[in-house]
C-alpha positions as YAML, in Angstrom:
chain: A
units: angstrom
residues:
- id: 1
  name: UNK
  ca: [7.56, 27.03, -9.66]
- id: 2
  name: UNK
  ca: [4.37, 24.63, -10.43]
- id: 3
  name: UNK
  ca: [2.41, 25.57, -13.77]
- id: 4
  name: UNK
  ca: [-0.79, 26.63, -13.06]
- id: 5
  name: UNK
  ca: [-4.15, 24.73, -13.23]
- id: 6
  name: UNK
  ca: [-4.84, 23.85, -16.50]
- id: 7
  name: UNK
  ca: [-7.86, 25.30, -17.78]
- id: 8
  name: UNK
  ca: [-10.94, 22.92, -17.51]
- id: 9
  name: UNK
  ca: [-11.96, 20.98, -20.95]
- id: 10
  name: UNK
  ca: [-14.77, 22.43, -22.56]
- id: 11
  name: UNK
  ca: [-17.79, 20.68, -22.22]
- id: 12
  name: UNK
  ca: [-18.58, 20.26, -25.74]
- id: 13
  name: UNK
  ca: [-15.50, 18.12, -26.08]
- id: 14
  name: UNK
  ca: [-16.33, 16.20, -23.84]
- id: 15
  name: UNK
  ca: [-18.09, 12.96, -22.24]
- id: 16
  name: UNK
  ca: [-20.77, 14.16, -19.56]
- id: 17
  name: UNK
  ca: [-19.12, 13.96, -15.77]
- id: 18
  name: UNK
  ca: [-20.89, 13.05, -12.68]
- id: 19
  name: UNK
  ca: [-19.64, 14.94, -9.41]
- id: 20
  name: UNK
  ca: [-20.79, 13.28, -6.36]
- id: 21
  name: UNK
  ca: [-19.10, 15.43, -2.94]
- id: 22
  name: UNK
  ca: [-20.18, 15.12, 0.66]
- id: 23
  name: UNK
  ca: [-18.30, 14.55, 4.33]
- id: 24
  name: UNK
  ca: [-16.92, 11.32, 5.67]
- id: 25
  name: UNK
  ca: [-19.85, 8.38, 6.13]
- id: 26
  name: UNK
  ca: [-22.30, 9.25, 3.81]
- id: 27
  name: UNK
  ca: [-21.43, 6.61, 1.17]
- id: 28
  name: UNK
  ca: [-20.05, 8.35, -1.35]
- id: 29
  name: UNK
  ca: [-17.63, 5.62, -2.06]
- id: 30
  name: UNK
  ca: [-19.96, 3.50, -2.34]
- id: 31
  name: UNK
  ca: [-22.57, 5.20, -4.36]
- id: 32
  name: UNK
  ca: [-20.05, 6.42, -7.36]
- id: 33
  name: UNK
  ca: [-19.05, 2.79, -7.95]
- id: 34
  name: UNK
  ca: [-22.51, 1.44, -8.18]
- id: 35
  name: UNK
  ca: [-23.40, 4.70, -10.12]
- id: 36
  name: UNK
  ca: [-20.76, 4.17, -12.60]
- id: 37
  name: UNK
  ca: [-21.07, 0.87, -13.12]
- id: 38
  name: UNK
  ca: [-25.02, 1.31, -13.87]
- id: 39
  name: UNK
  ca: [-23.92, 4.57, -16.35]
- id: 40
  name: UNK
  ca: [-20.81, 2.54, -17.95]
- id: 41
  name: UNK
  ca: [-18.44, 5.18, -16.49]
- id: 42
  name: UNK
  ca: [-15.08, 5.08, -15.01]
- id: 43
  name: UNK
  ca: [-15.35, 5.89, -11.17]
- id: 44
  name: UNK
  ca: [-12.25, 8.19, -9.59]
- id: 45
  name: UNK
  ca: [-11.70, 7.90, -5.38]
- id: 46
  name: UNK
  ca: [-10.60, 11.69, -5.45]
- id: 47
  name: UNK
  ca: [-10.41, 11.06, -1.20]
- id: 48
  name: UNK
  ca: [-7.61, 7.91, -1.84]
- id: 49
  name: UNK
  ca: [-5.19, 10.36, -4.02]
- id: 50
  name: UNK
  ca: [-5.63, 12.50, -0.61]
- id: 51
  name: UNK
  ca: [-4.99, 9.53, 1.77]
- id: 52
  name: UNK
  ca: [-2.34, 8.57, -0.05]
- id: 53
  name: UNK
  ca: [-0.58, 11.53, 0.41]
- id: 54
  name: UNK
  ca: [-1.37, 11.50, 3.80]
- id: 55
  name: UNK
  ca: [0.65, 7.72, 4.28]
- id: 56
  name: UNK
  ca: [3.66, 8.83, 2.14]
- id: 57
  name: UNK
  ca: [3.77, 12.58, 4.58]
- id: 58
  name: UNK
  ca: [3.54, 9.92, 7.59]
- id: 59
  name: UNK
  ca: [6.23, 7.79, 6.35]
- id: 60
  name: UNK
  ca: [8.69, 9.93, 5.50]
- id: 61
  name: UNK
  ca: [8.43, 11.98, 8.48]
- id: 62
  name: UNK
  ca: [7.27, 15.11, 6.88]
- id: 63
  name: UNK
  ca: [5.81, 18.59, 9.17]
- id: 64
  name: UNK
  ca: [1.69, 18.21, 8.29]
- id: 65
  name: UNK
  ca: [2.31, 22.28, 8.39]
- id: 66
  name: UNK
  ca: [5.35, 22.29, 5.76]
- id: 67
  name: UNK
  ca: [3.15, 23.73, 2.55]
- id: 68
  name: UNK
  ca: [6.30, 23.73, 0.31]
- id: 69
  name: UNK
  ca: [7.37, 20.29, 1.34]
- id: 70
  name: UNK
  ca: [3.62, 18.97, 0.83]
- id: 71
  name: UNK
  ca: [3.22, 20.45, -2.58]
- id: 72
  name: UNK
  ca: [6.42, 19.16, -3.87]
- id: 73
  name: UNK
  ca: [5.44, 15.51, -2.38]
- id: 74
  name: UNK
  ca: [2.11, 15.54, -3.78]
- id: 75
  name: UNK
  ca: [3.29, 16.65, -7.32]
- id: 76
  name: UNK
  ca: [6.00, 13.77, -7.12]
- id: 77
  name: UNK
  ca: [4.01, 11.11, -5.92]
- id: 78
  name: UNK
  ca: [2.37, 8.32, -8.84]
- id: 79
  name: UNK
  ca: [-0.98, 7.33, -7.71]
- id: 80
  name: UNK
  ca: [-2.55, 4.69, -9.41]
- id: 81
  name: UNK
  ca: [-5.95, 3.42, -9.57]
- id: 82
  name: UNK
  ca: [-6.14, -0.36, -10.62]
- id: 83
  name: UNK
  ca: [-8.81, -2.55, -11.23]
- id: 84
  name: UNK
  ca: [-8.59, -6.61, -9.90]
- id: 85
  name: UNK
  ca: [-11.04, -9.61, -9.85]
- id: 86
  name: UNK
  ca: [-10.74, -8.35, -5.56]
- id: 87
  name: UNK
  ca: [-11.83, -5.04, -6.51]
- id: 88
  name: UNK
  ca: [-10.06, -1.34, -7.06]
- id: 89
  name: UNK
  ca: [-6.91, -1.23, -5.53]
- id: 90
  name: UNK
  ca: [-4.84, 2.30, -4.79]
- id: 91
  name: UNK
  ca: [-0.93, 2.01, -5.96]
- id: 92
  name: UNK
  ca: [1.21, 4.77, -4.14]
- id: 93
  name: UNK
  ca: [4.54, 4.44, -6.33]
- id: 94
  name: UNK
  ca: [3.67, 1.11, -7.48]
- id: 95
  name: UNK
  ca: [2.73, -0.42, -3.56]
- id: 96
  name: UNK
  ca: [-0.56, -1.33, -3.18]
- id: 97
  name: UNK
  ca: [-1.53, 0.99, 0.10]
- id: 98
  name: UNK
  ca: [-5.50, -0.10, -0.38]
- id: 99
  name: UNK
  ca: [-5.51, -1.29, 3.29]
- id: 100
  name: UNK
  ca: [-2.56, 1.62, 4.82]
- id: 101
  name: UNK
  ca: [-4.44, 4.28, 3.45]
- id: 102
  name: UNK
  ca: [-7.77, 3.47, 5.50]
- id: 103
  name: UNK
  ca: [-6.55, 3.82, 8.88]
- id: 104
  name: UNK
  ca: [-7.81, 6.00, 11.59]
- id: 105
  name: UNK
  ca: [-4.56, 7.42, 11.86]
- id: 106
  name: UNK
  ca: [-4.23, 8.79, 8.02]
- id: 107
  name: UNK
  ca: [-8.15, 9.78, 8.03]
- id: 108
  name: UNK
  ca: [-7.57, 12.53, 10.53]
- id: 109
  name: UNK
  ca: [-4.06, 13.05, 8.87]
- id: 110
  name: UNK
  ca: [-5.49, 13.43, 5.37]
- id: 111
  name: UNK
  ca: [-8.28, 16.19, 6.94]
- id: 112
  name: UNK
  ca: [-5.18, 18.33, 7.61]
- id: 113
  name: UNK
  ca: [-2.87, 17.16, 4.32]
- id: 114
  name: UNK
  ca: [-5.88, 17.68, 2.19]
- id: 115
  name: UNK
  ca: [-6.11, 21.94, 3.72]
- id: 116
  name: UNK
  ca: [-2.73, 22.71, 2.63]
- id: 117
  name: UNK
  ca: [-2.66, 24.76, -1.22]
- id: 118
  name: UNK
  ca: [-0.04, 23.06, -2.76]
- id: 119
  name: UNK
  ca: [-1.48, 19.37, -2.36]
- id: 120
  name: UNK
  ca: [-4.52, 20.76, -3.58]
- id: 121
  name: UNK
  ca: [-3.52, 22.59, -6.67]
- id: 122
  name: UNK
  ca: [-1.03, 18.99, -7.32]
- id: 123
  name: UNK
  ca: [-4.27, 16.72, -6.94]
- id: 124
  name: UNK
  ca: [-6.79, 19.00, -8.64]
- id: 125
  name: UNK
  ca: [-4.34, 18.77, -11.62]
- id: 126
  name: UNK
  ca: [-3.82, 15.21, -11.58]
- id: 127
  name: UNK
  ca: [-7.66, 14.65, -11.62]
- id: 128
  name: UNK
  ca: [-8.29, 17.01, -14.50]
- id: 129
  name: UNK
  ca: [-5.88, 15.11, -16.80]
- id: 130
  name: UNK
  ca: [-7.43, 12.16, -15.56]
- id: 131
  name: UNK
  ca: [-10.71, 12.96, -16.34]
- id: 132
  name: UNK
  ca: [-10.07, 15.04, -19.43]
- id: 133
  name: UNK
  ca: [-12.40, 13.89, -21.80]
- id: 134
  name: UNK
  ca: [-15.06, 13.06, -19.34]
- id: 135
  name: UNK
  ca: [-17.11, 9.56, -18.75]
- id: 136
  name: UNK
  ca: [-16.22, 9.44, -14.92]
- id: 137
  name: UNK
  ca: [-18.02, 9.69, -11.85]
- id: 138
  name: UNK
  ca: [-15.91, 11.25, -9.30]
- id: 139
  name: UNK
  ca: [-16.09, 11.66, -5.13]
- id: 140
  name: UNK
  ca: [-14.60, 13.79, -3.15]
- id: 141
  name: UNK
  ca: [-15.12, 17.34, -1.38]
- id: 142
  name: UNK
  ca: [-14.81, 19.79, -3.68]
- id: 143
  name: UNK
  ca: [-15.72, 17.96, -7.38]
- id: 144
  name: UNK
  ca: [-18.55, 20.05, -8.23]
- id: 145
  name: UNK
  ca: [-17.22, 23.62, -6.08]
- id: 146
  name: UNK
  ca: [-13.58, 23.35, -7.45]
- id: 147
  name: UNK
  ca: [-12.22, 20.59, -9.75]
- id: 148
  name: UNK
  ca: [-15.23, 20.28, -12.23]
- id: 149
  name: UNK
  ca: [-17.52, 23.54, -11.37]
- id: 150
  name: UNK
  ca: [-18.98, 22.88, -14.97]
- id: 151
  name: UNK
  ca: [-20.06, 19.10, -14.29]
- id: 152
  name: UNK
  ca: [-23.33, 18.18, -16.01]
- id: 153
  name: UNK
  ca: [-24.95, 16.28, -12.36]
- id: 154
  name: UNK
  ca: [-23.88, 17.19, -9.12]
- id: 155
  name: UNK
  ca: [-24.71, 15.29, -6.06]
- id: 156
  name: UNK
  ca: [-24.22, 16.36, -2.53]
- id: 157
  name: UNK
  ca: [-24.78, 13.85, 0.36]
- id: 158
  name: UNK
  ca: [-25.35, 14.52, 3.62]
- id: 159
  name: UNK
  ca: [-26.26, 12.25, 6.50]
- id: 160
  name: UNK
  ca: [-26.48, 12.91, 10.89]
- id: 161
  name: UNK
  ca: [-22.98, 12.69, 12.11]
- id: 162
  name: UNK
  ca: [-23.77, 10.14, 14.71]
- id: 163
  name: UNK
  ca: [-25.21, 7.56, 11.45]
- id: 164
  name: UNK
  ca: [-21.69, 8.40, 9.80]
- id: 165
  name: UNK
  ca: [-19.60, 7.58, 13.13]
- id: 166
  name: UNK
  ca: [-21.65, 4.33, 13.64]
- id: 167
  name: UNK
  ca: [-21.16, 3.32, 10.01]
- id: 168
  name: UNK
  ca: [-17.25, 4.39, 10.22]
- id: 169
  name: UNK
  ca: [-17.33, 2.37, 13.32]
- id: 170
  name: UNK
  ca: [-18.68, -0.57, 11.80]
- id: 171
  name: UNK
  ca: [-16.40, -0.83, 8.70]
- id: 172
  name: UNK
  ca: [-13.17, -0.63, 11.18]
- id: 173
  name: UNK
  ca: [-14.68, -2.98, 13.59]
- id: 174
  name: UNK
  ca: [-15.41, -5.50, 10.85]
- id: 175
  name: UNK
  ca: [-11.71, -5.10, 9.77]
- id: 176
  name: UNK
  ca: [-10.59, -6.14, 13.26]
- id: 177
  name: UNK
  ca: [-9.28, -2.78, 14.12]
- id: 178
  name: UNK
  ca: [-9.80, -1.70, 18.19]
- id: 179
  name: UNK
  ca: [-12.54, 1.09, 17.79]
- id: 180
  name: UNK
  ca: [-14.32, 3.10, 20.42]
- id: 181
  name: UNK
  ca: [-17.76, 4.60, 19.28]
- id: 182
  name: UNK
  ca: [-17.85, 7.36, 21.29]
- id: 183
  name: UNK
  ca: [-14.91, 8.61, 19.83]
- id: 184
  name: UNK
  ca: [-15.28, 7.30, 15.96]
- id: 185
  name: UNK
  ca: [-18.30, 9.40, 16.21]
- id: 186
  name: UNK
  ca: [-16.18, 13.08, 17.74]
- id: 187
  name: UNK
  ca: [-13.31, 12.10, 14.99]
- id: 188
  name: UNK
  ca: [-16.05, 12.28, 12.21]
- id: 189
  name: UNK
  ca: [-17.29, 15.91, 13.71]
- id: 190
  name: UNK
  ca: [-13.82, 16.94, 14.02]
- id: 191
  name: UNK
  ca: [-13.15, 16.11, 10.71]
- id: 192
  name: UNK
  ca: [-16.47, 18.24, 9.06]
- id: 193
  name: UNK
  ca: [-15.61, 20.86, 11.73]
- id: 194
  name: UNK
  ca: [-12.11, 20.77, 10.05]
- id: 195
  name: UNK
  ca: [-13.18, 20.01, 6.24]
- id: 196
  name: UNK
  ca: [-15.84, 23.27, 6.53]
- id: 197
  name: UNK
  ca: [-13.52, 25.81, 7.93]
- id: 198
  name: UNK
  ca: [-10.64, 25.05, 5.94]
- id: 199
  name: UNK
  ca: [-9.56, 28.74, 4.13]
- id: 200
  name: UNK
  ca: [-8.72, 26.23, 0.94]
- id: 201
  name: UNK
  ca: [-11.39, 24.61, -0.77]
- id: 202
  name: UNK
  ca: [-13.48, 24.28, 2.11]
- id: 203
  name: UNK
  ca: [-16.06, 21.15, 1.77]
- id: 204
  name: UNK
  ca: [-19.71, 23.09, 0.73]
- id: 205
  name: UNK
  ca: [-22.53, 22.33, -1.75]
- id: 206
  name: UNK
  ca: [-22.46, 23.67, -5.03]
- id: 207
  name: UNK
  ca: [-25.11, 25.84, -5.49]
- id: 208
  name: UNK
  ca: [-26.83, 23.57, -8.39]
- id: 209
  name: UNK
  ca: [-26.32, 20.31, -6.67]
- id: 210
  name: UNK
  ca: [-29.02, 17.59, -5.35]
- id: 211
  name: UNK
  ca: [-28.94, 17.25, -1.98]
- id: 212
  name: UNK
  ca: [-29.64, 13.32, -0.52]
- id: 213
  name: UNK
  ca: [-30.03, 12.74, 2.96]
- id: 214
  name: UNK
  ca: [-28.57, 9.16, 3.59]
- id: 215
  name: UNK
  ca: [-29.12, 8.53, 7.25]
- id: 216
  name: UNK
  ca: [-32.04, 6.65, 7.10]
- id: 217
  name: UNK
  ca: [-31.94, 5.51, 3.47]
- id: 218
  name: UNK
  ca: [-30.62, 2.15, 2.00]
- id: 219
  name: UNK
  ca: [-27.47, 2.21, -0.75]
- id: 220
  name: UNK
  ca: [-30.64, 1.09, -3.24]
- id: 221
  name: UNK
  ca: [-32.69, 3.62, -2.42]
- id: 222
  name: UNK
  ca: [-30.02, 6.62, -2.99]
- id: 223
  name: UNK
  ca: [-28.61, 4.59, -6.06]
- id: 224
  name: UNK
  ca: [-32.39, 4.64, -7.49]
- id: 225
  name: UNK
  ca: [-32.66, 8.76, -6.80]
- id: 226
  name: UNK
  ca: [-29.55, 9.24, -8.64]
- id: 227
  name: UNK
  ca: [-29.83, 7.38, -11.58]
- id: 228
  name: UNK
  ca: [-33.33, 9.08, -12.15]
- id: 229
  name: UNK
  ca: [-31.45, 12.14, -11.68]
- id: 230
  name: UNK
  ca: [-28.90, 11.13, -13.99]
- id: 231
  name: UNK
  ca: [-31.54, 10.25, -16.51]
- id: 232
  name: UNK
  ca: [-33.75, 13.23, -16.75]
- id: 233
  name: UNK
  ca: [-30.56, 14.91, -17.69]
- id: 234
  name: UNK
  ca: [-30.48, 12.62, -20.55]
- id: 235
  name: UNK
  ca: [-26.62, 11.41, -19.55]
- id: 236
  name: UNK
  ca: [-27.79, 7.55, -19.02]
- id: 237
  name: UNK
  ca: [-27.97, 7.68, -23.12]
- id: 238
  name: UNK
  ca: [-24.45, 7.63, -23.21]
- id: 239
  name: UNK
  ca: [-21.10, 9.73, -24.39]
- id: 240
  name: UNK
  ca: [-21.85, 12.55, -26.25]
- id: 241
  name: UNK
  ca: [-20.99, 12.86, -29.97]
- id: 242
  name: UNK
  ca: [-17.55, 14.57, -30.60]
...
């Protein structure tokens, strides 16, 4: 039997966390690096620990609709997150799966991987003890609903599906993989169809987070709202005392 969620760290023990969540396309990857690079924080991919369990369920074969199976895989698995001079790379078990875990194939994989319980309660756990004493920025789905309810900034981005398809589009296209718009653009609404309805952690906004419409909006633009943001809440100052 898995131990429970740990309890979250209480925030007067720790550094102030940013919790940035939103669907596919919207730049959230994006965003949180720039974001904590301008704040001096450590930035967490929460959507590569779910990719990457997505590639190791593909490779070994495993039912998408085994729960018990899942939940023991995800608790096994090492993910790593490792900075280079070429950027953050994502180690599955030591293998750099940066590239593997982008495909169209695991995104729509990981949508379903990412629903089951067990991979949930296994990731959620990993990213507390990650994050523990705070001083990250982290992405994802559910940051500011599930893993870190009691985050001192929440952002929630949003942007038109058919922006988020084109921009999904682009970034395969450019990586020389054979895309079709039409359908980049259904995969991304299946996927928020999916994400929404889920009975598990369902992607939503938290009730106390800043909404940002990206579709017509530069990265610059965004990254300016949210470090104002950031800043009336007097975080930009840096850690808090212990």
């Amino acid at each position: 039997m898995k131990p429970p969620l740990q309890p979250h760290v209480p925030m007067t023990s720790r550094h102030p966390i940013v919790a940035i969540d939103g669907p596919s396309g919207v730049g959230k990857s994006t965003l949180s690096k720039l974001l904590a690079s301008e704040l001096g924080f450590a930035n967490l991919d929460t959507g590569a620990m779910y990719r990457a369990v997505a590639l190791a369920v593909a490779r070994r074969g495993l039912d998408p609709d085994d729960a018990a199976a899942l939940g023991h895989l995800a608790d096994a698995l090492d993910i790593e997150f490792v900075r280079t001079a070429g950027g953050e790379r994502v180690l599955l078990d030591g293998e750099d799966v940066s590239a593997a875990i982008r495909t169209p194939e695991i995104s729509l994989l990981t949508s379903s991987i990412s629903a089951c319980p067990g991979v949930r309660e296994a990731l959620v756990r990993k990213q507390r003890e990650l994050c523990a004493q705070g001083g990250f920025v982290l992405e994802g789905r559910d940051i500011g609903t599930v893993v870190f309810p009691d985050a001192e900034v929440k952002f929630f981005l949003v942007a038109s599906a058919a922006e988020r398809g084109r921009r999904r589009f682009l970034e395969l296209q450019a990586k020389g993989v054979a895309v079709d718009l039409a359908k980049t653009v259904a995969e991304v609404e299946a996927r928020d169809n999916h994400d929404s309805s889920r009975t598990h952690s369902p992607l939503c906004r938290a009730a106390d987070a800043v909404e940002i419409d990206t579709t017509e909006r530069g990265i610059d633009q965004v990254l300016a709202e949210m470090l104002q943001v950031v800043h009336d809440r007097q975080l930009a100052a840096g850690p808090r005392e212990e």
